[in-house]
N, CA, C and O atoms as a DFTB+ gen file, in Angstrom:
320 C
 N C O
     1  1       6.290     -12.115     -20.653
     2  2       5.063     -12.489     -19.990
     3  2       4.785     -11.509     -18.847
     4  3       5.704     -10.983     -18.218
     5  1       3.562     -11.291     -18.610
     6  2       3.274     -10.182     -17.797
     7  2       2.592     -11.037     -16.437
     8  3       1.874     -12.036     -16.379
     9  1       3.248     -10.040     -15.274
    10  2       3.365     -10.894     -13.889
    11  2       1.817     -10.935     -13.827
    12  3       1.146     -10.130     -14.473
    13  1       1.222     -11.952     -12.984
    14  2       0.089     -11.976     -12.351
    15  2      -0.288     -10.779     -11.182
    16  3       0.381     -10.327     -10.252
    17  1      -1.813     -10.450     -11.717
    18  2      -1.974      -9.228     -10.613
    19  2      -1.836      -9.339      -9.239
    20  3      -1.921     -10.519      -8.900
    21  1      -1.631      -8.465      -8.176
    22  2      -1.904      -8.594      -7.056
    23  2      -2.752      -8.982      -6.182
    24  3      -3.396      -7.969      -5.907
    25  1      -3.219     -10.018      -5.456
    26  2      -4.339      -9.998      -4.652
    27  2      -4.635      -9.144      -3.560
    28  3      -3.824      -8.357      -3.071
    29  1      -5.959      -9.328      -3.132
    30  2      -6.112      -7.907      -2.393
    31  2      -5.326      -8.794      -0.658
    32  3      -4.906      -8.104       0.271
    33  1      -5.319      -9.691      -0.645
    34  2      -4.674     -10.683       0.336
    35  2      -3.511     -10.461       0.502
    36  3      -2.948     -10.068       1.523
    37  1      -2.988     -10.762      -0.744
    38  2      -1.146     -10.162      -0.883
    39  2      -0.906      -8.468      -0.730
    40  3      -0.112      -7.896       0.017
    41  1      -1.482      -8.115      -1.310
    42  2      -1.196      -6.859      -1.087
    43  2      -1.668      -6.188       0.732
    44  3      -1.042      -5.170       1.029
    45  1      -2.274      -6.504       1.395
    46  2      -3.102      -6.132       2.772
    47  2      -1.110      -6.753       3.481
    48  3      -0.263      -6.090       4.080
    49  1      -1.089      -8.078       3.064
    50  2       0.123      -9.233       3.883
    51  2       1.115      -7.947       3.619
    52  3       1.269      -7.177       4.566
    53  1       1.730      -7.701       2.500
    54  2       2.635      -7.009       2.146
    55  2       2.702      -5.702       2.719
    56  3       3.844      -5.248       2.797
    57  1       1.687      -4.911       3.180
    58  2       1.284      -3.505       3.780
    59  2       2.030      -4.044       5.107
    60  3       3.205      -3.798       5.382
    61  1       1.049      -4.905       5.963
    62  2       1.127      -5.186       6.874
    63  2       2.441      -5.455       7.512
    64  3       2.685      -5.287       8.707
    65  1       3.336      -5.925       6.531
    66  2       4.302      -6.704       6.694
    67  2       5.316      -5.218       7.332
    68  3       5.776      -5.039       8.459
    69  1       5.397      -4.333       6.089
    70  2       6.205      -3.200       6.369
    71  2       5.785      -2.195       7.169
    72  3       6.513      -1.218       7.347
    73  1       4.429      -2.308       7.822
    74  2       4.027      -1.475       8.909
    75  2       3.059      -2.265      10.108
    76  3       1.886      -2.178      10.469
    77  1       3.813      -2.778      10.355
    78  2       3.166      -3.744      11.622
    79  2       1.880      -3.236      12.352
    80  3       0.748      -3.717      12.299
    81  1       2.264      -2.300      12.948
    82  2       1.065      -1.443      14.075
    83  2       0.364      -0.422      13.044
    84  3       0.202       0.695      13.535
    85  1      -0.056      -0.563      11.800
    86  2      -0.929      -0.109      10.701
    87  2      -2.521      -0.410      11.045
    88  3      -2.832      -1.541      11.419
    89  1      -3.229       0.324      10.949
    90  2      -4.719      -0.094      10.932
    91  2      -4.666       0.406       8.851
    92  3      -4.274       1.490       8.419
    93  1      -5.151      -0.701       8.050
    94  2      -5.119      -1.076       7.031
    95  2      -6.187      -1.076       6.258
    96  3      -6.729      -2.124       6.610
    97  1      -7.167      -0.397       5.066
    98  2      -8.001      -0.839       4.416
    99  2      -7.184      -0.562       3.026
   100  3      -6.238       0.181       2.763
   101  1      -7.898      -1.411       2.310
   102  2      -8.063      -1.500       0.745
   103  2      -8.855      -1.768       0.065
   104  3      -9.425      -2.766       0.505
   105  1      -9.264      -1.441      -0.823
   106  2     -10.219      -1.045      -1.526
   107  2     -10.083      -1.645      -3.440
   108  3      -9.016      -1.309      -3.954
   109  1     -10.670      -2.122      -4.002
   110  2     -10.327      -2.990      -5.140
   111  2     -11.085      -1.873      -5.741
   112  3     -12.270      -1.631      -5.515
   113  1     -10.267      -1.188      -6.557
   114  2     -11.116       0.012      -7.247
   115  2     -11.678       0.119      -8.567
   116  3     -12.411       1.028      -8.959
   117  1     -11.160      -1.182      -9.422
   118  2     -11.822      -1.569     -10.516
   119  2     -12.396      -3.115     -10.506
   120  3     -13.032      -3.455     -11.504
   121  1     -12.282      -3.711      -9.848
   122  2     -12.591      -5.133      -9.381
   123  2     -11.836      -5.876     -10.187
   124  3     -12.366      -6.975     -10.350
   125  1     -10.584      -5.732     -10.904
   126  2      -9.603      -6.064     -11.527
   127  2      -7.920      -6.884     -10.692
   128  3      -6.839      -7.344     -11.059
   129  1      -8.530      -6.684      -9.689
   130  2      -7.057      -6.948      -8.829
   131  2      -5.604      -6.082      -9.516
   132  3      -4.435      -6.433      -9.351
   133  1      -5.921      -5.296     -10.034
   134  2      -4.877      -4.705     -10.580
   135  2      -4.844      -2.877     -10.098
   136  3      -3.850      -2.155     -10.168
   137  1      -6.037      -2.523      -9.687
   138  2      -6.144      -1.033      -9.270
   139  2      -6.584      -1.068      -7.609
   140  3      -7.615      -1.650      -7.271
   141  1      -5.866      -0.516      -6.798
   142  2      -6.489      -0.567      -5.805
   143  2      -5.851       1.360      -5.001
   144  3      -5.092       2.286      -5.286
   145  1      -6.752       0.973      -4.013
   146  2      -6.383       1.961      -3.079
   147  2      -6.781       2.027      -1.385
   148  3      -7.860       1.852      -0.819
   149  1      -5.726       2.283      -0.970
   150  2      -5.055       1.890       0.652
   151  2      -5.364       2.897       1.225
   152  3      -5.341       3.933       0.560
   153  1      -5.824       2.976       2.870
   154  2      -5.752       3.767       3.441
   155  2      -4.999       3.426       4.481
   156  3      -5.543       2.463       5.022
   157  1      -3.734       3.815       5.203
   158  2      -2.629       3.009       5.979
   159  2      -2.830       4.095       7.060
   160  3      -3.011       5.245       6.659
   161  1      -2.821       3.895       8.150
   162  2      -2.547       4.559       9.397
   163  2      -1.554       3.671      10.112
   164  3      -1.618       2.442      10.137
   165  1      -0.393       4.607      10.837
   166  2       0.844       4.151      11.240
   167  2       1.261       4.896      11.728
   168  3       1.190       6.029      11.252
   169  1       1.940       4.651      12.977
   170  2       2.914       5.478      13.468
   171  2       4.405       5.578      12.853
   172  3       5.024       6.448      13.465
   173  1       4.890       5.199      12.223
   174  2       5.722       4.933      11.283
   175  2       5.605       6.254      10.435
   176  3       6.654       6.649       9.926
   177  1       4.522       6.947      10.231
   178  2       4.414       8.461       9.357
   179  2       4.614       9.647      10.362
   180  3       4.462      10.708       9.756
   181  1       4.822       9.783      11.320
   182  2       4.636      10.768      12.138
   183  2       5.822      11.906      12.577
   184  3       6.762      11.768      13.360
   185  1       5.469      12.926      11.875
   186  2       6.200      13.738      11.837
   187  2       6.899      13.820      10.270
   188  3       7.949      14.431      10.074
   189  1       6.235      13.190       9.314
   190  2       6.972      12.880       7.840
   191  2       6.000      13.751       6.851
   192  3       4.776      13.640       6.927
   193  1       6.570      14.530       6.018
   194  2       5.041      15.198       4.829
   195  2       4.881      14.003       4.094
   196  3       5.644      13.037       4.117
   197  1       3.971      14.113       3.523
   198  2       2.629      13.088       3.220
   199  2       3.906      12.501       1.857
   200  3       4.168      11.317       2.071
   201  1       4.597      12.994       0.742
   202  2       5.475      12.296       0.113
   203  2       6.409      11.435       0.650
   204  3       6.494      10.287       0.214
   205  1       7.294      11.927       1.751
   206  2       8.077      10.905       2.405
   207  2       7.168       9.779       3.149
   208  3       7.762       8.705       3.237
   209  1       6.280       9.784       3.524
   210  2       5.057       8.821       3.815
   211  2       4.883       8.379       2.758
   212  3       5.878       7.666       2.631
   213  1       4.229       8.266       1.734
   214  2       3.853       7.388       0.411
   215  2       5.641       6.574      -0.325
   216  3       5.779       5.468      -0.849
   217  1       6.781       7.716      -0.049
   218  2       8.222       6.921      -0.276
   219  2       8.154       5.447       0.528
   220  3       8.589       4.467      -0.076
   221  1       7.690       5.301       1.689
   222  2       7.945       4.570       2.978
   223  2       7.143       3.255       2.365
   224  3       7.629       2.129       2.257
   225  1       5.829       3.649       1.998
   226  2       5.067       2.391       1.550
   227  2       5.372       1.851       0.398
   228  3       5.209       0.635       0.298
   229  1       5.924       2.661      -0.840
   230  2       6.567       2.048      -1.817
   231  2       7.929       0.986      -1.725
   232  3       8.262      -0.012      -2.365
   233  1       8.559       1.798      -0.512
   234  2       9.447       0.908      -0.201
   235  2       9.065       0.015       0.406
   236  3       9.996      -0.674       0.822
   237  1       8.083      -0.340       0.681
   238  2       7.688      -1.454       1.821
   239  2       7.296      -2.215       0.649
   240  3       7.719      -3.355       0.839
   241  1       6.650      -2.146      -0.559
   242  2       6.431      -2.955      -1.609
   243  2       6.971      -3.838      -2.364
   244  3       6.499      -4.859      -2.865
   245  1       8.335      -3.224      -2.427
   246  2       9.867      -4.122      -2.666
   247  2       9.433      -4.451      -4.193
   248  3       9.330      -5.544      -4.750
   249  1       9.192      -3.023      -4.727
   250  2       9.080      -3.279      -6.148
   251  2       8.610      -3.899      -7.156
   252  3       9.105      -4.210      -8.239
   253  1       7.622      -4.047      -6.701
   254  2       6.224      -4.478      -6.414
   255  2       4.502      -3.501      -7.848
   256  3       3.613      -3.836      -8.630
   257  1       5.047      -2.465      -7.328
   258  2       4.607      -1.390      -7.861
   259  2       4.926      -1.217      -9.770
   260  3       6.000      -1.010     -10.335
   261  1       4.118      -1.322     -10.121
   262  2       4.563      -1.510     -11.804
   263  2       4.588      -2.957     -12.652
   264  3       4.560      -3.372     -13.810
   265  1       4.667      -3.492     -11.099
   266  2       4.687      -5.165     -12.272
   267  2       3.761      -5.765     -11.575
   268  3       2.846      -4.948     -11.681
   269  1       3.338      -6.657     -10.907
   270  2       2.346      -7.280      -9.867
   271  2       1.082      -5.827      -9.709
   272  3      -0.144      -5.815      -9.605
   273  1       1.645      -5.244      -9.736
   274  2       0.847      -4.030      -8.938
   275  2       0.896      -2.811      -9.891
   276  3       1.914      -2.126      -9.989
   277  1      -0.315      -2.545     -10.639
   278  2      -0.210      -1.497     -11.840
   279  2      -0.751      -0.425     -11.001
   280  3      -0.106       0.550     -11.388
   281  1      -1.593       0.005     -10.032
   282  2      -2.219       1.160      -9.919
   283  2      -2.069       1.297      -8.192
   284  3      -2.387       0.156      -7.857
   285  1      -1.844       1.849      -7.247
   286  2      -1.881       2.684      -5.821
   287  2      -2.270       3.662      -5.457
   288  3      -1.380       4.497      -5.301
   289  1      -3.865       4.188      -5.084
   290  2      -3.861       5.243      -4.832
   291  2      -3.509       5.294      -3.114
   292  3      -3.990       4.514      -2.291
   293  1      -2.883       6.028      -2.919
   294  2      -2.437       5.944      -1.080
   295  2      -3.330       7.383      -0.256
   296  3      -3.490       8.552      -0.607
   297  1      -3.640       6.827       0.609
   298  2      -4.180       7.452       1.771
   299  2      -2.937       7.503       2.939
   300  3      -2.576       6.338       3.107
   301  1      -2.260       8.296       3.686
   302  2      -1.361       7.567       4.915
   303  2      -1.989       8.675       5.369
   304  3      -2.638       9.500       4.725
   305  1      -1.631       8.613       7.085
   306  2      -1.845       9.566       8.375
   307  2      -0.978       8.235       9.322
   308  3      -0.380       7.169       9.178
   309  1      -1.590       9.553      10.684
   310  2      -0.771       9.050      12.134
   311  2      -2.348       8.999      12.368
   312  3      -3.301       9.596      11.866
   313  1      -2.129       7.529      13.848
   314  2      -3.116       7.710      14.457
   315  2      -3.289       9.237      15.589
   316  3      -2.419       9.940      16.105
   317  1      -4.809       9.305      15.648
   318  2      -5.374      10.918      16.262
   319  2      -4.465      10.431      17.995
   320  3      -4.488      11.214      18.945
């Protein structure tokens, strides 16, 4: 049986969760609850290239990614 998609609720909680001081959007990119894409600002990225940044949020997903969650396009930065 295939998991139920992500909400854009759960998924924002779940961001949030692993980057506290994040300013957060998401974006429902097929109106499917199944494709979305994040734009995360955090100090939590700073000083990291943009892959070890997108590692950080996957891990914050707790595997998550592939079953609940079929599609991520990621945006990260530091705040200016």
């Amino acid at each position: 049986m295939l998991p139920m998609p992500m909400t854009h609720t759960a998924l924002e909680a779940v961001l949030k969760e692993g980057f506290p001081d994040a300013e957060i959007e998401i974006q429902d990119l097929a109106g499917d609850g199944d494709h979305y894409k994040a734009r995360i600002v955090s100090t939590a990225f700073k000083g990291l290239p943009r892959v070890r940044q997108h590692q950080l949020v996957y891990a914050a997903l707790k595997g998550k990614m592939g079953g609940e969650l079929h599609a991520l396009a990621l945006e990260t930065s530091t705040p200016l």
